[in-house]
C-alpha positions as CSV (number, residue, x, y, z in Angstrom):
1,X,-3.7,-26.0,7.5
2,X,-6.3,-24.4,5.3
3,X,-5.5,-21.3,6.4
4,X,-1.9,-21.7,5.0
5,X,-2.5,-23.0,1.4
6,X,-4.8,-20.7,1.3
7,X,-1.9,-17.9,1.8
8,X,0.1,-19.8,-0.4
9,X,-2.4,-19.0,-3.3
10,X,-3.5,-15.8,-2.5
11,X,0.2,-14.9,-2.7
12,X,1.3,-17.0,-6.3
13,X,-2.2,-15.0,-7.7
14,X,-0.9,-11.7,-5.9
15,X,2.4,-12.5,-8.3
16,X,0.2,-13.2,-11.4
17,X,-1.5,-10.2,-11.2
18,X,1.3,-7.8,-10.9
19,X,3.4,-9.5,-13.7
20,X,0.6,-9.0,-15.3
C-alpha cells in the first residue's frame, strides 16, 4: 500500500515540476 501512495506522489510532483 506504501508502494502505491507513494506512486501517487511521485506522479502529482512529476506534474508540478513540468507545469513548472
Amino acid at each position: 500500500m506504501s508502494d502505491l501512495k507513494h506512486d501517487v506522489i511521485a506522479e502529482r510532483w512529476a506534474v508540478l515540476i513540468k507545469e513548472r
